[in-house]
DRENMI-937423 format. One record per residue (C-alpha): x, y, z; residue in three letters. Coordinates in steps of 0.2 Angstrom, whole numbers, padded with zeros to 4 digits, always signed. Example, Ala and Ser with C-alpha at 12.3 -4.5 7.8 and 13.67 -1.06 7.14 Angstrom:
2
+0062-0022+0039Ala/+0068-0005+0036Ser/
***
This chain:
414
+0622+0467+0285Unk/+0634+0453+0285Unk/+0650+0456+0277Unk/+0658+0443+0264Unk/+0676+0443+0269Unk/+0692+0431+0265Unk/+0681+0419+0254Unk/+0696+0415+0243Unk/+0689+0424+0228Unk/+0703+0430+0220Unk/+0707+0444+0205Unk/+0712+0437+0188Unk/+0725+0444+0181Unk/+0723+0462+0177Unk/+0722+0466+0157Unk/+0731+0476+0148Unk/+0717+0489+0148Unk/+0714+0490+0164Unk/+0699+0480+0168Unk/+0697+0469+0183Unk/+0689+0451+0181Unk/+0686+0443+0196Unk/+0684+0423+0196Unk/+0680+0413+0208Unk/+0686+0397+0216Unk/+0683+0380+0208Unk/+0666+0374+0213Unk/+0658+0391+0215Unk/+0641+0396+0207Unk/+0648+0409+0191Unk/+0645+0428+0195Unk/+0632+0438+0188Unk/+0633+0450+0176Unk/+0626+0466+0185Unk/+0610+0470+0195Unk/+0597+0463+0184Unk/+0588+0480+0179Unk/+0574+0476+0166Unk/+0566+0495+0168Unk/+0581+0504+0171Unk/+0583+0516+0187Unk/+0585+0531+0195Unk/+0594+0540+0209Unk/+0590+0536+0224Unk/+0580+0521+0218Unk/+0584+0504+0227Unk/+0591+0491+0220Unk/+0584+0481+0206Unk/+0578+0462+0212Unk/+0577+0466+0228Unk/+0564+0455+0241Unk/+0548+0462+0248Unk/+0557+0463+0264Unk/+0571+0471+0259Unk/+0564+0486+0250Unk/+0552+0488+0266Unk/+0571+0491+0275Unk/+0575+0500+0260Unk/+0560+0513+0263Unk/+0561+0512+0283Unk/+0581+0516+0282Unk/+0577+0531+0271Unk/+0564+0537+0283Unk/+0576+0539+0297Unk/+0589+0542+0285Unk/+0580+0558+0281Unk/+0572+0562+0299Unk/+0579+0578+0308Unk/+0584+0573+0324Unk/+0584+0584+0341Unk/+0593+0588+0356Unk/+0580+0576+0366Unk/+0585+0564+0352Unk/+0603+0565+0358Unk/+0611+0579+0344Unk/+0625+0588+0352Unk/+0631+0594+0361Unk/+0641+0599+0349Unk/+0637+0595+0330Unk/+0638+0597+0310Unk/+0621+0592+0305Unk/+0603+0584+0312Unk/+0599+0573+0299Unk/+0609+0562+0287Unk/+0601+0570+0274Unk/+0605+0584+0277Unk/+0623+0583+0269Unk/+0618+0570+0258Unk/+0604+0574+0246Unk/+0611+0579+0230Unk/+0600+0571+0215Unk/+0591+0562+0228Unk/+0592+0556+0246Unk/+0611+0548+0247Unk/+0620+0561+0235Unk/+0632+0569+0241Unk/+0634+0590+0242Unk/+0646+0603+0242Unk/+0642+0605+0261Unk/+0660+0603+0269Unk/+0667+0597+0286Unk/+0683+0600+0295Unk/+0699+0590+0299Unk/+0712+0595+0309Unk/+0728+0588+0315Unk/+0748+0595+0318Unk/+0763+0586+0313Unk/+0774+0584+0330Unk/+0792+0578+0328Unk/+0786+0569+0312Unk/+0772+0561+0321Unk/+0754+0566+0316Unk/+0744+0571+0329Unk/+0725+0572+0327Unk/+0724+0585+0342Unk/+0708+0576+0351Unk/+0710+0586+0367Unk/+0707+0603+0356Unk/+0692+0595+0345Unk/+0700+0587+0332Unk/+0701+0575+0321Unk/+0683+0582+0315Unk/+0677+0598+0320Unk/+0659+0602+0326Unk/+0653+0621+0322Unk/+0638+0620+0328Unk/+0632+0619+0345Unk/+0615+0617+0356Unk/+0604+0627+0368Unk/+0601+0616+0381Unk/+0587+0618+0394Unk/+0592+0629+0405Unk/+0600+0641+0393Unk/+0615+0635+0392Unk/+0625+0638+0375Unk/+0637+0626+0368Unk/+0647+0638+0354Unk/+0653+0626+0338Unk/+0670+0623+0337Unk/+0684+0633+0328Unk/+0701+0628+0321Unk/+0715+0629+0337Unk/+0731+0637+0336Unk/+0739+0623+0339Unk/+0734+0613+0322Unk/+0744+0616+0307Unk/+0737+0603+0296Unk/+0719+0607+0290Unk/+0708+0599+0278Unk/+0690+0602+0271Unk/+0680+0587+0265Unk/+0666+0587+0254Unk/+0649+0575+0258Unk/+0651+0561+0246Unk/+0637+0552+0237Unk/+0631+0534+0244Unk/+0624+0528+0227Unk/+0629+0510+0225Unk/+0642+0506+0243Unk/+0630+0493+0246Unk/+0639+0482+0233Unk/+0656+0492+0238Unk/+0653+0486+0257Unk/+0650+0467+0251Unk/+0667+0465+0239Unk/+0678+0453+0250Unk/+0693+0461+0259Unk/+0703+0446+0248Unk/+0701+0457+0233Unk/+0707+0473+0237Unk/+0721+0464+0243Unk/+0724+0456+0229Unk/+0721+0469+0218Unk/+0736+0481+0229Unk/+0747+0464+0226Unk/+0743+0463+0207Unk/+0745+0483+0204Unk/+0763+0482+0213Unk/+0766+0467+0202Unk/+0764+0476+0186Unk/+0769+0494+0191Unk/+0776+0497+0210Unk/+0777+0517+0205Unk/+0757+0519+0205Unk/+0752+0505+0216Unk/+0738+0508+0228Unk/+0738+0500+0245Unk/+0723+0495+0257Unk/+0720+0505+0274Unk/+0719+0491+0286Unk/+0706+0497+0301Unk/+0700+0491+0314Unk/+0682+0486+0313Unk/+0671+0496+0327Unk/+0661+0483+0333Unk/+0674+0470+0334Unk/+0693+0474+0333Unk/+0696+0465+0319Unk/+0706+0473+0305Unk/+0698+0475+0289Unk/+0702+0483+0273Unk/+0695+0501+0272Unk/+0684+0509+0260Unk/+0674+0523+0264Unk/+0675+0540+0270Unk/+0691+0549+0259Unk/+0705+0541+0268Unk/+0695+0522+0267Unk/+0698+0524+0286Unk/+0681+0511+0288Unk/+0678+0496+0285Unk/+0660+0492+0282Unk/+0644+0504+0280Unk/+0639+0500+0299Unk/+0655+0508+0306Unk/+0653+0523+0293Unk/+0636+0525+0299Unk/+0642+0525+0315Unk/+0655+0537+0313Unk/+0646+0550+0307Unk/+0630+0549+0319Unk/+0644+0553+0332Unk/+0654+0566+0324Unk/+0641+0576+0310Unk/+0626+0572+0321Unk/+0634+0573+0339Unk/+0623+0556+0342Unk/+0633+0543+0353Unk/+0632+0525+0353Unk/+0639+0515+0365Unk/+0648+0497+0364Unk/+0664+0502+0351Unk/+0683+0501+0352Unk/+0694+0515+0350Unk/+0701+0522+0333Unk/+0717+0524+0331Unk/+0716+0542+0330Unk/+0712+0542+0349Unk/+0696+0545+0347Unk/+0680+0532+0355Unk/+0665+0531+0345Unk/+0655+0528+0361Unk/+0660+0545+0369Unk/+0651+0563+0371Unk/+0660+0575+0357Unk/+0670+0587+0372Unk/+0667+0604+0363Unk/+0685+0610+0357Unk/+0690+0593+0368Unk/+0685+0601+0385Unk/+0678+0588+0392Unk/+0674+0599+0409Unk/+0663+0607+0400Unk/+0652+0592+0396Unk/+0646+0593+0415Unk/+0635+0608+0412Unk/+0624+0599+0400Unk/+0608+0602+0408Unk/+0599+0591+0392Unk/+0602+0571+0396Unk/+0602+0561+0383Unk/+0596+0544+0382Unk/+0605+0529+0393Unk/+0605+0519+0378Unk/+0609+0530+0363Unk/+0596+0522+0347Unk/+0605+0509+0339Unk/+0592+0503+0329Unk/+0595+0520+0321Unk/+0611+0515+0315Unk/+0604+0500+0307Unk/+0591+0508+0297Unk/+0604+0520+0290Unk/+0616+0505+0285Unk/+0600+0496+0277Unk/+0598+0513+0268Unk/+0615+0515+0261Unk/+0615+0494+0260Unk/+0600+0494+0247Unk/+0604+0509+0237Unk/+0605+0507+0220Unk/+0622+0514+0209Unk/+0622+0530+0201Unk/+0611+0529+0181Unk/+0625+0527+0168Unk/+0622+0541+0154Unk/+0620+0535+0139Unk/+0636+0526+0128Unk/+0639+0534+0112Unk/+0652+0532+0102Unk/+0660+0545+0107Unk/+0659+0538+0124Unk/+0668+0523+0117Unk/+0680+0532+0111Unk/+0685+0543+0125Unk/+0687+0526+0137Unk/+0697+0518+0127Unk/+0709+0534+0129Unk/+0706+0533+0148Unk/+0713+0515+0149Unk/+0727+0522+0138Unk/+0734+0536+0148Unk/+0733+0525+0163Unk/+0719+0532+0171Unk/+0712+0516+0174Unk/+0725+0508+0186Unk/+0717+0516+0200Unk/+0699+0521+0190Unk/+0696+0502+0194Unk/+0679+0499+0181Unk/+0673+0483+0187Unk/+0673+0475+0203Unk/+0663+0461+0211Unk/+0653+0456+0226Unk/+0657+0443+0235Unk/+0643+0429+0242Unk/+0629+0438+0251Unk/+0614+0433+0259Unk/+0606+0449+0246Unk/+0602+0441+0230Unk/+0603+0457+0223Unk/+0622+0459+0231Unk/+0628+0440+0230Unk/+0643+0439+0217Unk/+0637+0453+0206Unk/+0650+0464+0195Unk/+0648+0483+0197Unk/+0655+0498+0190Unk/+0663+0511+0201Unk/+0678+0514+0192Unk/+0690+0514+0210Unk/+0701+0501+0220Unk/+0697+0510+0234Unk/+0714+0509+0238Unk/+0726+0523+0245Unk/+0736+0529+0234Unk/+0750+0544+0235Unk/+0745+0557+0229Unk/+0759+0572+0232Unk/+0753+0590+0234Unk/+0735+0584+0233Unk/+0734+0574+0248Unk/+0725+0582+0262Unk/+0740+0581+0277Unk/+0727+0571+0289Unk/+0731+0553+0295Unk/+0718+0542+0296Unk/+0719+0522+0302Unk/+0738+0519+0292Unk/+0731+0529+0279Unk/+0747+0544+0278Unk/+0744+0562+0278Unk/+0748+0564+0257Unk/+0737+0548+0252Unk/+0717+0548+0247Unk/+0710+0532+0243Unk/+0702+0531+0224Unk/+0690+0541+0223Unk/+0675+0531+0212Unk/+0669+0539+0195Unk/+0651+0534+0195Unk/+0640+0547+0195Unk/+0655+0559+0190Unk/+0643+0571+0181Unk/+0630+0575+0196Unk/+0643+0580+0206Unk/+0643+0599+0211Unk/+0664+0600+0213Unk/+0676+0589+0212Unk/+0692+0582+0224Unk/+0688+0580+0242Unk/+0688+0598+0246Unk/+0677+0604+0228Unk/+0694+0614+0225Unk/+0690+0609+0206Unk/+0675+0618+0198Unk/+0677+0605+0182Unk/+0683+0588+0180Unk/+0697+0594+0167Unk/+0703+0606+0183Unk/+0702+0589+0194Unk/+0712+0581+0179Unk/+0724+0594+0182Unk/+0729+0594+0200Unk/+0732+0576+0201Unk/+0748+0576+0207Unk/+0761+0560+0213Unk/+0758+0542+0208Unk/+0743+0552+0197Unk/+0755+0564+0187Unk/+0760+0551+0175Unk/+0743+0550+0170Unk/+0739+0567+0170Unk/+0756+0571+0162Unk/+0747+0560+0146Unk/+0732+0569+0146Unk/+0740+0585+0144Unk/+0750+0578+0126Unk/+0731+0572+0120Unk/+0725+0580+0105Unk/+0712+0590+0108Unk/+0698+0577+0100Unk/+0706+0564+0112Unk/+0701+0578+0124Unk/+0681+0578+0119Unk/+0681+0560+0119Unk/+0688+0558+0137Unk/+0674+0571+0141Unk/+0662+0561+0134Unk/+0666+0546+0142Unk/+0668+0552+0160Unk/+0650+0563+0159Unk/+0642+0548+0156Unk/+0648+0540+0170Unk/
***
């Protein structure tokens, strides 16, 4: 799906509580209000107002999104999951699960290292059976990597309007935030776009290390899946998205592959996942009480919402129902340091102790929390924020104890 970059919209200027109003260049039609939604939706569902055509892309990316895939279908030879689905499914097809993957990496003479010719940076533990017997065994963390992370499947509700904000906006958000408070600025991950070269601003996967849903769809058929597609650049991790995973990076042993896989790895696979992902609609907001009221306006005043983002908006799109529409993820999907609870890895000029914002919607469905579920509850998750968070979590701990419910409140109903 085409991507709205460097249009000139801009950020107005942040308000005291946090939220973000974006406005747009003289001349310009005005923005909607959100996705209109007459009937209200569900998980899973697509989004409200969209075509006849594009909820047929809608169901024919979830159809594939879903299908288990084989070794004849290109799986392997080494691999995480066969279906997309697979690690994403929680509430419905797209959410995420508690189904980790593993990152490695060592730290050489200050340099990270993301220790491709052993496996790395992503880890594959499980491996095929190919024709003539031949067993690929999954790959297991080296000796030679000291740095390693687990990360969680995250849910895909809603990164259709994530994937269509203008790279202009998280720019201008980074500026604004170091404007107002250079201690708990965030900064964008700037990557290159797989397809093109370009750089881009990241914003998915933990680290934001891609830029658009394409490349994240991409990215994963290769490394979860073990699917390759030709015809993309290399990362700056080492790693080429169009090359056979080398189980534990021994690429000799790719030779006894007695399964061939297709001359032209499916494409057209990638593009039903990203129509998937592209069409989904965001997470069901819980119902607003006062309460809930309440315990938001104690987010924005403990500072939470620097980085807890609210309201973004969508730049122009060729999607009526993603063309200048405000959403509510509450992230800038910016990095931000985060001390002791970053995860070590490097990932585009994302550094090994910074995550990107992780978004709030859907808080509630999620079966742990952080990147690596560490935190059973959200309070636990509160706890552990650590570096340009601790300020933040440093206020929550001196609430009163009603202050507490309220901000329980408000983030269960996100």
């Amino acid at each position: 799906m085409p991507r709205s970059r460097g249009l000139g919209f801009r950020l107005a200027t942040l308000a005291a509580a946090g939220l973000v109003a974006v406005v747009a260049l003289p001349g310009s039609r005005p923005a909607q209000a959100d996705p209109p939604d007459p009937d209200g939706h569900d998980f899973g569902d697509p989004l409200p107002g969209l075509t006849a055509d594009e909820l047929a892309r809608f169901h024919a990316g979830k159809e594939a999104f879903e299908e288990v895939e084989g070794v004849a279908d290109g799986v392997g030879p080494v691999f995480n999951g066969s279906s997309c689905a697979e690690c994403h499914n929680g509430e419905a097809t797209g959410g995420g699960n508690a189904t980790l993957s593993t990152r490695i990496g060592a730290v050489v003479d200050g340099r990270f290292d993301p220790l491709v010719r052993f496996g790395g940076p992503t880890l594959q533990t499980r491996g095929i059976v190919g024709l003539q017997g031949y067993e690929y065994a999954g790959e297991v963390v080296p000796p030679e990597a000291t740095v390693v992370a687990r990360r969680r499947s995250p849910p895909l509700f809603g990164l259709g309007l994530v994937d269509a904000v203008p790279d202009d906006t998280f720019r201008e958000l980074a500026r604004q935030q170091h404007d107002r408070d250079p201690a708990t600025a965030g900064r964008p991950n700037l990557v290159p776009d797989l397809r093109t070269g370009d750089t881009v601003v990241g914003r998915f996967g933990w680290k934001a290390g891609l830029g658009s849903l394409f490349d994240f769809a991409a990215d994963a058929y290769k490394d979860e899946m073990g699917i390759t597609v030709p015809g993309f650049i290399r990362t700056p991790d080492g790693r080429t998205i169009g090359e056979e995973n080398a189980p534990q990076g021994l690429h000799d042993l790719l030779r006894y592959n007695p399964v061939e896989s297709p001359n032209e790895p499916d494409v057209e696979d990638i593009v039903l996942f990203t129509d998937f992902m592209t069409f989904l609609a965001p997470p069901p907001r819980g119902e607003v009480t006062r309460e809930v009221r309440a315990g938001e306006a104690v987010f924005h005043r403990i500072g939470c919402a620097t980085c807890h983002v609210p309201t973004l908006r969508t730049g122009r799109h060729e999607v009526r129902a993603l063309d200048r529409v405000r959403f509510h993820p509450y992230s800038d999907f910016l990095l931000h340091d985060m001390g002791a609870l970053g995860d070590g890895i490097e990932d585009g000029s994302g550094r090994g102790s910074e995550m990107r914002t992780a978004p709030l919607w859907g808080l509630l469905t999620q079966p742990a929390y952080l990147h690596d579920g560490r935190a059973a509850t959200i309070e636990d998750a509160i706890l552990l924020h650590d570096g340009q968070g601790r300020n933040a979590r440093n206020r929550y701990l001196d609430l009163k104890r009603a202050n507490k419910r309220a901000l329980s409140a408000f983030l269960n109903s996100l």
